[in-house]
N, C-alpha and C positions, 0 to 999 in steps of 0.2 A: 737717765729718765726714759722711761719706757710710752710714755702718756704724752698728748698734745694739749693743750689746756688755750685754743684763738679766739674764745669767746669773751671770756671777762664774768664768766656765771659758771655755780657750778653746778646749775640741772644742765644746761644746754653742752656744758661741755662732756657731762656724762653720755649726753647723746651721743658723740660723737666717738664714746667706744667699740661703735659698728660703724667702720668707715666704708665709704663707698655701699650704700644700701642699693644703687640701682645697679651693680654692677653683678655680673651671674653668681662669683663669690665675693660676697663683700669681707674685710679683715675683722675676725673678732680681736678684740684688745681685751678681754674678758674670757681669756681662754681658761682659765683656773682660778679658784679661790688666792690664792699668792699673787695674780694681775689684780683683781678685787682691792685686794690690802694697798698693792703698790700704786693704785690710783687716788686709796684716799688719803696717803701718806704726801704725793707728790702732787696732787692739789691744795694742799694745805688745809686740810680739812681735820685731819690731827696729825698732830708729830710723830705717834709709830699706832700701827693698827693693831687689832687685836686679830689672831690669829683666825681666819675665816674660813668655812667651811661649804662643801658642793650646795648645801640650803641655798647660804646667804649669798651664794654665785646666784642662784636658781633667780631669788628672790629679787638681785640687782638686777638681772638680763627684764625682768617683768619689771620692775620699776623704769629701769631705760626705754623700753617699748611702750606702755603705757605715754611717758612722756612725749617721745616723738607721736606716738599716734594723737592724743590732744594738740600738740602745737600742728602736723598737719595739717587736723582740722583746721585751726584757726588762720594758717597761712592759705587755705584754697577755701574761706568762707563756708564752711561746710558746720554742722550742728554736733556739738561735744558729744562722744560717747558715749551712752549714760553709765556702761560697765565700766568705760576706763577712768571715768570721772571718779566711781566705785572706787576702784584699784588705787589710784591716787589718792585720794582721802582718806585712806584706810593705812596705805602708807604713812602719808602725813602726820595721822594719831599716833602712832610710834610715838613715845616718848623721846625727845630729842637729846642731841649731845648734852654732856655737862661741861660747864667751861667755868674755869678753876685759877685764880692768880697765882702765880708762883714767882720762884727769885728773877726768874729772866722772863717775864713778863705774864701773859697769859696762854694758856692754852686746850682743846676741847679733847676728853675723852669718852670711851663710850663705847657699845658693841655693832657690830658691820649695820645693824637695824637701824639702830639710832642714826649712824652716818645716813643710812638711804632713806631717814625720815627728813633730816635736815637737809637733802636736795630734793625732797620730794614734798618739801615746805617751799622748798625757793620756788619749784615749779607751779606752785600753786598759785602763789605770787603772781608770776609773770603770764603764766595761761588766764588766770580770773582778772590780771589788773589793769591798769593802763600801759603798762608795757607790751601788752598783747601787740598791739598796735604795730608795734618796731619788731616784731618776730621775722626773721629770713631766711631763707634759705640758701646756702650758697649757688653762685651762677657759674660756676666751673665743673660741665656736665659727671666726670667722676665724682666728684664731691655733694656730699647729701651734708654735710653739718650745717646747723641751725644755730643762730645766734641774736641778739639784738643790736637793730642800726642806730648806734646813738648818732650818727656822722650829722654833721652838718649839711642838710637841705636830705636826709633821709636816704642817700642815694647810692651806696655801700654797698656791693655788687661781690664780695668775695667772704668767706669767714677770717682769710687774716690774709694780709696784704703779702706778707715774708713767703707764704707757703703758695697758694690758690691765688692770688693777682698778682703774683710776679709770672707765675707757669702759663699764666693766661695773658700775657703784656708782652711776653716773650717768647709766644704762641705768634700772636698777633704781628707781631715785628718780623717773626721770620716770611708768615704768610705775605706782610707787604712786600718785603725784599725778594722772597719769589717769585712774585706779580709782577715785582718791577724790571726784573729784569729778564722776564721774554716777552 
């Protein structure tokens, strides 16, 4: 598995295929149409992709950007784009997956469009809804992923505990033990 998937959604985690945004090079994970296919295979978004090309690279890296820049706004109270707003909606229209019963249960297929209309439905969701409300950003100054705080008493300070609040707990623990003992 090449993909990190610590949000629990999958606009927010498509955000998260430019890691470390504040940092001088941040990692694209979107480096070729082939990373594209194998992220929406291993988010379970469909079972095998359809073979995707430098467009629909083009076209993800703009629906990923779009995304973050909306949730931005909405996590530093600042007033929606009107062009990204544009960009999003216009995604969205995309005709979405088709999802299909089969012997071993169900499953959705479709072209790399339709997958990045169906995260860029979710995102629409969560920027226009009540979920806005719960949008974060991680507090692990490397880390730019954005996610929703369902936690109890809203106060979820990392994008996923395993990764970003262990490195940050265990940050913290070395710094007391160095304090403490000079």
């Amino acid at each position: 598995m090449i993909h990190a998937f610590p949000c629990g959604t999958l606009s927010l985690d498509f955000v998260g295929t430019l890691r470390a945004r504040r940092n001088d090079e941040p990692t694209e994970k979107l480096a070729a149409p082939s990373d594209l296919d194998a992220w929406f295979v291993e988010s379970g978004l469909v079972p095998r992709a359809e073979a995707s090309v430098a467009e629909d690279l083009r076209a993800a890296i703009e629906v990923r950007e779009t995304i973050y820049a909306l949730v931005w706004s909405r996590l530093h109270d600042q007033p929606l784009p009107a062009e990204a707003v544009d960009r999003l909606n216009a995604a969205a229209a995309t005709p979405p997956l088709t999802a299909a019963l089969t012997p071993d249960g169900w499953a959705r297929s479709g072209t790399p469009r339709q997958a990045l209309s169906h995260i860029a439905r979710e995102a629409v969701e969560i920027i226009g809804g009540e979920q806005t409300a719960l949008l974060r950003e991680c507090a692990r100054p490397e880390c730019t992923q954005v996610y929703l705080d369902h936690s109890r008493g809203h106060r979820r300070e990392w994008c996923s505990m395993a990764t970003c609040g262990s490195r940050m707990k265990a940050k913290a623990y070395r710094e007391r033990q160095k304090s403490g003992s000079t």
